[in-house]
C-alpha positions as CSV (number, residue, x, y, z in Angstrom):
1,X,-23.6,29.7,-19.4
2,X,-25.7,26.6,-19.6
3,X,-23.6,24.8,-21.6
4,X,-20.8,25.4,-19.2
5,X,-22.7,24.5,-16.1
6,X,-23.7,20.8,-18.4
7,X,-19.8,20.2,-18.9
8,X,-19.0,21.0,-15.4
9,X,-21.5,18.9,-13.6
10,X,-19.6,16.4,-16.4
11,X,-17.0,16.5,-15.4
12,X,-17.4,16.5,-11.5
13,X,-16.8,13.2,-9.8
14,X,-20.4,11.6,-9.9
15,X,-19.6,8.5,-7.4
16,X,-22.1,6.5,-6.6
17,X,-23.6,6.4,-3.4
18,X,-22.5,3.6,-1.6
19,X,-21.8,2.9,2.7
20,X,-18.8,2.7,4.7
21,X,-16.9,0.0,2.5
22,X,-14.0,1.7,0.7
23,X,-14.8,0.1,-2.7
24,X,-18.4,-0.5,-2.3
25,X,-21.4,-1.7,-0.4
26,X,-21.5,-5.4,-2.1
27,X,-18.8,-7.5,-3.5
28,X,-20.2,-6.8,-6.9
29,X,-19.8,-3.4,-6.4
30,X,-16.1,-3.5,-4.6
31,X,-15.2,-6.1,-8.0
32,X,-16.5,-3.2,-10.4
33,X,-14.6,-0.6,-8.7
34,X,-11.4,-2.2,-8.2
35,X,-12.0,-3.3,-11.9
36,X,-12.0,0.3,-13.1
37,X,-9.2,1.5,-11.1
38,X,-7.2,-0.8,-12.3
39,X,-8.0,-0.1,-15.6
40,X,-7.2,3.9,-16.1
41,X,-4.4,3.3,-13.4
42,X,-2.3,1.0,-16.4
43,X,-3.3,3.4,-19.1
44,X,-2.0,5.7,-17.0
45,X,1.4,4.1,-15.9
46,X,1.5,3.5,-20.3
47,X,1.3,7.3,-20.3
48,X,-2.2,7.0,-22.5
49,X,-3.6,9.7,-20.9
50,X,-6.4,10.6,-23.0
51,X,-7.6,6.6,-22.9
52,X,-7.0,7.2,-19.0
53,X,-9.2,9.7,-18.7
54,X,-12.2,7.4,-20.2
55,X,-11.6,5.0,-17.9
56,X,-10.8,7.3,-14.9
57,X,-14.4,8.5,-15.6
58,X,-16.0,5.4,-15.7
59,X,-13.8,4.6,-12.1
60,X,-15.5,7.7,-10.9
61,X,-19.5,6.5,-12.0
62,X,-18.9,3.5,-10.5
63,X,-16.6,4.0,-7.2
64,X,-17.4,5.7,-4.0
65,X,-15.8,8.6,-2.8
66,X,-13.6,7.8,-0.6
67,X,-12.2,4.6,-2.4
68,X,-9.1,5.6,-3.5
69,X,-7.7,9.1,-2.7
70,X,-5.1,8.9,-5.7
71,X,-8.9,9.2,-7.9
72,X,-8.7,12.8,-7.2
73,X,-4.5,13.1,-7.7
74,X,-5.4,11.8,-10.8
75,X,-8.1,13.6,-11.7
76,X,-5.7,16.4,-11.8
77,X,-3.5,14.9,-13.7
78,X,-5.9,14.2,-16.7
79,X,-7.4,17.3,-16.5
80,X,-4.6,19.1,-17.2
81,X,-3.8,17.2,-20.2
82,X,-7.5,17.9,-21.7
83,X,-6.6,21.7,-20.9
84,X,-3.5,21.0,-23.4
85,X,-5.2,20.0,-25.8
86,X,-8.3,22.7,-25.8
87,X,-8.5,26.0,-27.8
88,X,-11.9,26.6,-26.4
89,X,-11.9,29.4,-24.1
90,X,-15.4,28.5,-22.2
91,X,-14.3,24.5,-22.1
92,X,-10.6,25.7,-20.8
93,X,-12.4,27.6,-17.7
94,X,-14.2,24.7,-17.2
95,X,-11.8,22.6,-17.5
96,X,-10.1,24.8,-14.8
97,X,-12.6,25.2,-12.2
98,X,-13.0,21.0,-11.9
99,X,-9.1,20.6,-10.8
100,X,-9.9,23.1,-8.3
101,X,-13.3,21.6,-7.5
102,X,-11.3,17.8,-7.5
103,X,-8.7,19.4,-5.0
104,X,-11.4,20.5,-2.7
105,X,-13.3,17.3,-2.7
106,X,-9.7,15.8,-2.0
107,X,-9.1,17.8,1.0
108,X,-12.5,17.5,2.3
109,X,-12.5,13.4,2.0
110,X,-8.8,13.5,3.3
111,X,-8.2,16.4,5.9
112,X,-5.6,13.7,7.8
113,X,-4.2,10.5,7.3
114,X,-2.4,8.4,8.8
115,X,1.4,8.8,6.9
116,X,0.2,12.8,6.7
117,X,-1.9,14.0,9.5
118,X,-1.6,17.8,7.8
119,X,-2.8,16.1,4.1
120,X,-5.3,18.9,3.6
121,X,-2.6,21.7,4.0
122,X,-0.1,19.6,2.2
123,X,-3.2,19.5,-1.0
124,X,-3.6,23.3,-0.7
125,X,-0.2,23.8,-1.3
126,X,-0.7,21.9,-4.3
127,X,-3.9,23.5,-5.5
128,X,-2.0,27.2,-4.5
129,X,0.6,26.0,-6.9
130,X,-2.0,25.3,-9.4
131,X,-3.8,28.3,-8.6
132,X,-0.8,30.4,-9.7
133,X,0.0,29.1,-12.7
134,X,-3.7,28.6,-14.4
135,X,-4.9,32.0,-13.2
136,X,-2.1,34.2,-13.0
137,X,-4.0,37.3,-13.3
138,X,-5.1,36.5,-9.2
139,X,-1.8,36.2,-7.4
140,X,-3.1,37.3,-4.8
141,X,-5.3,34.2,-4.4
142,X,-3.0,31.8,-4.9
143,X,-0.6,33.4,-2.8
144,X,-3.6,33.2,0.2
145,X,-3.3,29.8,0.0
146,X,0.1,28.9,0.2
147,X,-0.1,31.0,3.2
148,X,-2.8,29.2,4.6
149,X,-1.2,25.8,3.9
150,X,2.6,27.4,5.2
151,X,1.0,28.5,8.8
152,X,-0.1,24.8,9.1
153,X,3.0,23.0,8.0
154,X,5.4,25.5,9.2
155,X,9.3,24.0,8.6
156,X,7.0,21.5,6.9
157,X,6.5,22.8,4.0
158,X,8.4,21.8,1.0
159,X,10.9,24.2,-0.9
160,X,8.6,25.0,-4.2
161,X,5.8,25.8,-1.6
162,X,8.2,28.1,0.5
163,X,9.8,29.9,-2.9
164,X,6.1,30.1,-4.4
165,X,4.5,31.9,-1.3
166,X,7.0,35.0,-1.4
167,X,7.0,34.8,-5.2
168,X,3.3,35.0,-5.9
169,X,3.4,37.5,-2.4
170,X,5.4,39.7,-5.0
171,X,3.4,39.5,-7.7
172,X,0.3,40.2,-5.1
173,X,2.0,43.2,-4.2
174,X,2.6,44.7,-7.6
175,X,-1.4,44.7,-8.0
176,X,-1.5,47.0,-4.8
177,X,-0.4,50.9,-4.2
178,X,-0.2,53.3,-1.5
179,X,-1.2,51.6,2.0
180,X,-2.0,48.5,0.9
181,X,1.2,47.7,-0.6
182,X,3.1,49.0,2.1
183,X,1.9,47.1,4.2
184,X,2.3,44.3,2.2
185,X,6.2,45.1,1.6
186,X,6.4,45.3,5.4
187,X,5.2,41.4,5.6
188,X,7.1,40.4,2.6
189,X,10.2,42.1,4.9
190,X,9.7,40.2,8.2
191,X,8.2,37.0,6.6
192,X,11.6,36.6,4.4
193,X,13.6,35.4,7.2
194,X,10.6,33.4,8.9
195,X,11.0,31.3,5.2
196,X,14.6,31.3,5.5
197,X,14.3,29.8,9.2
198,X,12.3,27.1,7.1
199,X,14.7,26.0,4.1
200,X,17.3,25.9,7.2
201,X,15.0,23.5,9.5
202,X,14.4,21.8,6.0
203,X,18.4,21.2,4.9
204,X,19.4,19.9,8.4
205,X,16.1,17.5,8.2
206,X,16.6,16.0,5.0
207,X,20.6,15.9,5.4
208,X,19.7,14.3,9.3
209,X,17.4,11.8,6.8
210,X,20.3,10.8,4.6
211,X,18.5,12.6,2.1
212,X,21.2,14.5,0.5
213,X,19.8,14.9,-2.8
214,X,17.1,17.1,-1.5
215,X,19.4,19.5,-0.4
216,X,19.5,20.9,-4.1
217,X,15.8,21.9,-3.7
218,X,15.7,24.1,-0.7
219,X,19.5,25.8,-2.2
220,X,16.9,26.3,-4.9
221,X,14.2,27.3,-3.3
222,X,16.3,29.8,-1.3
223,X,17.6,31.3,-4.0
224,X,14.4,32.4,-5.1
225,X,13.7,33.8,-2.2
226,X,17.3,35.7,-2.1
227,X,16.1,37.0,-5.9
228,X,12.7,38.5,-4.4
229,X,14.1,40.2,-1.0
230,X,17.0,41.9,-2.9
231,X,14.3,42.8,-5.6
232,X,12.1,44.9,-2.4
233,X,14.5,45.6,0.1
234,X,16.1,49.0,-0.3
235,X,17.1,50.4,2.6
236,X,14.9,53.7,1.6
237,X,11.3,51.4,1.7
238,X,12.3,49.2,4.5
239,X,13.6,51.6,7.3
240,X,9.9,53.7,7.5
241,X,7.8,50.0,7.3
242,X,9.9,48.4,9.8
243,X,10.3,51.1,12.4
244,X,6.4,51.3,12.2
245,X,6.0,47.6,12.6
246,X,7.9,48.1,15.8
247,X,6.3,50.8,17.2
248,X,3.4,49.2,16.9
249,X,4.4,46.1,18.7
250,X,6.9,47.4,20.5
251,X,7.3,44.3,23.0
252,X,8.2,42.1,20.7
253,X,11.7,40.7,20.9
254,X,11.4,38.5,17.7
255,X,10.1,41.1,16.0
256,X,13.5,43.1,16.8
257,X,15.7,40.1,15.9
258,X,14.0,39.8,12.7
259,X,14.3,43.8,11.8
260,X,18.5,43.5,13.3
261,X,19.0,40.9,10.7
262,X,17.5,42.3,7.8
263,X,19.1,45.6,8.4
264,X,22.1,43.6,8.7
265,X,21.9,41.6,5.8
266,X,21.3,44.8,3.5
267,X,23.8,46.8,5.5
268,X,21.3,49.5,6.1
269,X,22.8,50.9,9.5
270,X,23.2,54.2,8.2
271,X,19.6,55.3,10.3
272,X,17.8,56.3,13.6
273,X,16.4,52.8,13.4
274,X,19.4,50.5,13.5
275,X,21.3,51.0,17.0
276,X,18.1,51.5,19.1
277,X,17.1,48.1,17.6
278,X,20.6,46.4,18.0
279,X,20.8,47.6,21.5
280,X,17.3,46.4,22.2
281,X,18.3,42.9,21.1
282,X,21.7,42.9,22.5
283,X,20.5,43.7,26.1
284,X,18.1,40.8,26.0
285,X,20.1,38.4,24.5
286,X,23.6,38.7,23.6
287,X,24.8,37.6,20.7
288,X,27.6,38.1,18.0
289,X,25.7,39.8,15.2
290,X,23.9,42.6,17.6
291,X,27.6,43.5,19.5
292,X,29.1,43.8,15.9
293,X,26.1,46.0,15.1
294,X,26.7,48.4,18.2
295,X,30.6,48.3,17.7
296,X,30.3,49.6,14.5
297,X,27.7,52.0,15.1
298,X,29.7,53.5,18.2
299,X,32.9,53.8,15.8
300,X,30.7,55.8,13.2
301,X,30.6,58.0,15.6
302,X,34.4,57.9,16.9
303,X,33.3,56.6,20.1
304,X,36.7,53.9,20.2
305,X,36.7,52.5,23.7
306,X,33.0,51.5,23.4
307,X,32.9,50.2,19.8
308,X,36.1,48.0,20.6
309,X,34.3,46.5,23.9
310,X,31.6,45.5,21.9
311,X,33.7,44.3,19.1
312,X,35.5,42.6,21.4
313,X,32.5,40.9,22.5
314,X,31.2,40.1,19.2
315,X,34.6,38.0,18.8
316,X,34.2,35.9,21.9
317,X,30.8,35.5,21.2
318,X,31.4,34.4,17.8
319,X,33.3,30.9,18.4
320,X,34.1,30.2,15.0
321,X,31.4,31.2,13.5
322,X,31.6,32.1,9.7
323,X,31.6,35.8,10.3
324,X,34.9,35.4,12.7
325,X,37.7,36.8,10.4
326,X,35.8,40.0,9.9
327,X,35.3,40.7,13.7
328,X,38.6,40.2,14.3
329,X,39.9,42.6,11.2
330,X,37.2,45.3,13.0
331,X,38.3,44.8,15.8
332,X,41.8,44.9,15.1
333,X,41.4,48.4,13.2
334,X,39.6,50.2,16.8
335,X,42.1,48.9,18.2
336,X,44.8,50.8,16.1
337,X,42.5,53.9,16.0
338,X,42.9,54.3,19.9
339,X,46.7,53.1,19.5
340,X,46.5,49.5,20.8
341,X,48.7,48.4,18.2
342,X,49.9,45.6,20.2
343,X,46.4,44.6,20.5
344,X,45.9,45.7,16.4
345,X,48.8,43.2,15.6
346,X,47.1,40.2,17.3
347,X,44.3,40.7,15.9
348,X,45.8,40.8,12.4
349,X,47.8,37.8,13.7
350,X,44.4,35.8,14.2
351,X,43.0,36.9,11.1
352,X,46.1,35.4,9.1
353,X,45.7,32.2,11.6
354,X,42.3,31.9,9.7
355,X,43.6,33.6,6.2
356,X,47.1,33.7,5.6
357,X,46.3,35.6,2.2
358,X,44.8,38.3,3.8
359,X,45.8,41.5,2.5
360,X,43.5,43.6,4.9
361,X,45.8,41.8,7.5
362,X,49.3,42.2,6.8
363,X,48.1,46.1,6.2
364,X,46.6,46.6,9.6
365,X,49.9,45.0,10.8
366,X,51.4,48.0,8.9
367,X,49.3,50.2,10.2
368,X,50.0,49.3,13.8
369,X,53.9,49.5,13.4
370,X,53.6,52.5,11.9
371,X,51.5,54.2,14.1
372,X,54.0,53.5,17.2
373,X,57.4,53.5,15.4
374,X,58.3,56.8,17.4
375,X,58.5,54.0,20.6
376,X,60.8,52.6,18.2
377,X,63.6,55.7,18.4
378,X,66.9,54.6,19.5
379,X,68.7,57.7,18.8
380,X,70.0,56.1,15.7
381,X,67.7,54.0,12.9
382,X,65.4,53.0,15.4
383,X,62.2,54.7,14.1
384,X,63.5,54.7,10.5
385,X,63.4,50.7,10.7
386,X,59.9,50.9,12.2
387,X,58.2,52.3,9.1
388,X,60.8,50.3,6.9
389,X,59.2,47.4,8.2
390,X,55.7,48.9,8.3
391,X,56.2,49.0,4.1
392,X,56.9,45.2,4.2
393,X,53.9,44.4,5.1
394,X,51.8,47.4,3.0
395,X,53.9,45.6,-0.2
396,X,52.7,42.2,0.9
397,X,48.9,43.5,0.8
398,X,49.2,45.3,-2.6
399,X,50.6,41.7,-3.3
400,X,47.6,39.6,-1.9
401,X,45.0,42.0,-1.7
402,X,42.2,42.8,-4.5
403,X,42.7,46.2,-6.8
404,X,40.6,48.3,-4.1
405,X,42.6,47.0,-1.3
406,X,46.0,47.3,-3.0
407,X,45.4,50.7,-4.2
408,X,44.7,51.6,-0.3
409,X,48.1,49.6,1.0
410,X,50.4,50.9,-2.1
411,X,49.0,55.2,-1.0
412,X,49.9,54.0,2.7
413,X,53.4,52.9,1.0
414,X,54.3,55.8,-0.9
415,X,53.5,57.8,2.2
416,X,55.5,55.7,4.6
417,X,58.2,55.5,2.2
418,X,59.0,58.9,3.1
419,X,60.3,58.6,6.4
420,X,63.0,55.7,5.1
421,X,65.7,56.8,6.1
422,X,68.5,58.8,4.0
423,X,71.5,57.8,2.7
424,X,73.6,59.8,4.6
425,X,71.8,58.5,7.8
426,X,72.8,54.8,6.7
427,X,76.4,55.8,6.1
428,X,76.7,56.9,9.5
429,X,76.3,53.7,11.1
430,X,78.2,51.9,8.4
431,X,75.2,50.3,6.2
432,X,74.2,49.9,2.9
433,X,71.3,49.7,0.4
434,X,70.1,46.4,0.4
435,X,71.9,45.3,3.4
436,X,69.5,43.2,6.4
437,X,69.0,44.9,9.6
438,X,67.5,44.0,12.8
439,X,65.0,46.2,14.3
440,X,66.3,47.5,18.0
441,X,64.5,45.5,20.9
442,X,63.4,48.4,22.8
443,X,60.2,48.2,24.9
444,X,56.8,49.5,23.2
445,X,57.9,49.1,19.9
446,X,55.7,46.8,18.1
447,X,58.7,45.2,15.3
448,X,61.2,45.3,18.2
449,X,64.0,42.2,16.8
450,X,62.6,41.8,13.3
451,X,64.1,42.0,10.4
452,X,64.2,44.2,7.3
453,X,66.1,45.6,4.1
454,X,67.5,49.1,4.2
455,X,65.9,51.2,1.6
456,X,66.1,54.7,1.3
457,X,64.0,57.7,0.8
């Protein structure tokens, strides 16, 4: 133990004593210190860092503290390469505990400047990092850390801070059982979208900046993040945590935004917990994602007119956002489940406006002329066109669509199929196989004057 405490004090930063003056106290002094700076700093600019280390010593003997704060970056630096080089397991702890002993002297000499008024949380980020990856039996003390230096810098923070924080929160949490590391699950929960927030604050800076190439390091960053969250969140673990975290704070409206989108973004609706919360958050403050949430919800339950009136919301609310073609598909399909198929079709319509490959589309389109072709009924072919033309567009979606959707479009055209008409039906009004046809205009049909081929049943 005493041989560790002599190579520790060793290794500390023994700086002389000196007054205000940044390099020293006379100009014999400031000389000697600028001297030796200069010396390990172009060793270290050659790479030598083991002759850099020498001289950063000697820079430290003869420099006061505060003369350069890049002594203490560097310090780091060199350090590290000694602990490359080391097998010896008492001069490697060592060796350890004086980069974290340089990185508080750091942060203690340089709590602000004036480029970084948060330098000492910007440091602790980097001694956090450090932290993690020389001791990674503690993740839990690292991860304290980058907690401590996030709540300072907030949207500040860089992306390898960000993704560390919930990865060595993780790690922290696999160290813990029963209500410890529930609770810590629950923060990893609501703290995954607060980091999100971040690497979205951080993209529009840095793209604001012209800083385009930094973009790749919060895509990064957020991926990691993505990695962690899908890694914890099952909808099993985070129902029970989150409904507690709300009845606890009950009041709080950010809160219930957080919990709507996580449930949201692991589609975990299927729970007492989701459409209290989405009405909660709708009623204060309207918004696309929270009427799609109650739409749905009130069509689990078959409840048509009010799931399409908030659907119907969610789309006006939307304006283009990225989520608009599904709205309108949902709320397209209501529609057609209350028999709106007028309604159905132009939402289809304004899905292909957006998609024109949509299968999904052109087989709610089918479903809508389908459902109505008895308005269709002429006396003649009438109806029989109506599902003739429905199968047009259930063949174009087993065309376009994937092989789930296409199965579902080509069982909805082998059972439409059936009420073609026969071919004694054609011959009576003097058509053939084959031959084009143009669907009677009568009022409430939804094909009235399109066109189709005769096929038969």
């Amino acid at each position: 133990m005493k041989f560790r405490t002599l190579i520790l004090a060793a290794l500390a930063l023994p700086f002389a004593s000196f007054g205000q003056d940044r390099y020293g106290e006379t100009e014999d002094q400031q000389i000697l210190c600028k001297e030796a700076i200069s010396v390990y700093v172009s060793y270290k600019k050659q790479k030598n860092y083991d002759e850099a280390f020498i001289q950063w010593k000697k820079a430290c003997d003869v420099c006061p503290p505060k003369a350069r704060e890049g002594i203490y970056s560097d310090g780091v630096r060199f350090l590290k390469n000694e602990l490359k080089k080391t097998e010896d397991e008492v001069r490697k702890e060592v060796l350890v505990d004086s980069i974290f002993m340089l990185y508080d002297q750091r942060m203690e000499l340089y709590p602000a400047t004036n480029k970084r008024p948060n330098n000492q949380c910007r440091i602790l980020a980097y001694k956090a990092s450090d932290h993690y990856r020389l001791r990674k039996d503690d993740p839990a003390a690292a991860n304290a850390l980058f907690k401590t230096s996030i709540d300072c810098l907030g949207a500040n923070s860089s992306p390898a801070t960000l993704s560390m924080y919930y990865v060595t929160s993780f790690y922290a949490m696999k160290k813990l059982d029963g209500d410890s590391a529930k609770a810590k699950l629950g923060e990893m929960l609501t703290e995954y979208l607060k980091l999100s927030d971040y690497i979205e604050t951080g993209i529009k800076a840095v793209i604001e900046a012209g800083n385009e190439d930094k973009v790749e390091d919060y895509e990064k960053a957020k991926g990691n993040l993505d990695e962690v969250f899908i890694a914890i969140a099952q909808c099993e673990d985070m129902v029970p945590v989150l409904s507690e975290k709300i009845a606890a704070d009950s009041v709080n409206f950010d809160l219930k935004k957080k919990v709507l989108r996580l449930l949201n973004q692991k589609d975990c609706t299927d729970n007492e917990l989701y459409l209290p919360v989405a009405e909660a958050v709708h009623a204060q403050e309207p918004s696309h994602p929270s009427a799609y949430a109650i739409g749905g919800e009130q069509a689990k339950v078959e409840n048509f007119t009010e799931a399409l009136r908030y659907m119907e919301q969610a789309v006006e609310l939307c304006n283009e956002c990225s989520e608009l073609e599904m709205y309108l598909l949902k709320t397209g399909k209501i529609a057609s489940f209350l028999g709106k198929t007028k309604t159905a079709r132009n939402y289809a319509q304004k899905v292909l406006a957006i998609n024109s490959e949509s299968a999904d589309a052109f087989m709610l389109i089918g479903d809508a002329i389908a459902g109505a072709a008895s308005k269709c009924d002429d006396g003649a072919l009438g109806k029989r066109l109506a599902y003739l033309r429905a199968c047009d567009y259930y063949q174009r979606a087993v065309n376009k669509g994937d092989e789930e959707t296409s199965a579902k479009a080509r069982k909805k055209l082998n059972s439409n199929s059936k009420q073609f008409p026969s071919v004694d039906e054609i011959f009576t009004v003097g058509k053939s196989v084959g031959a084009e046809i143009t669907i009677p205009a009568i009022s409430g049909c939804p094909c009235s004057g399109e066109k189709t081929s005769i096929r038969v049943r």
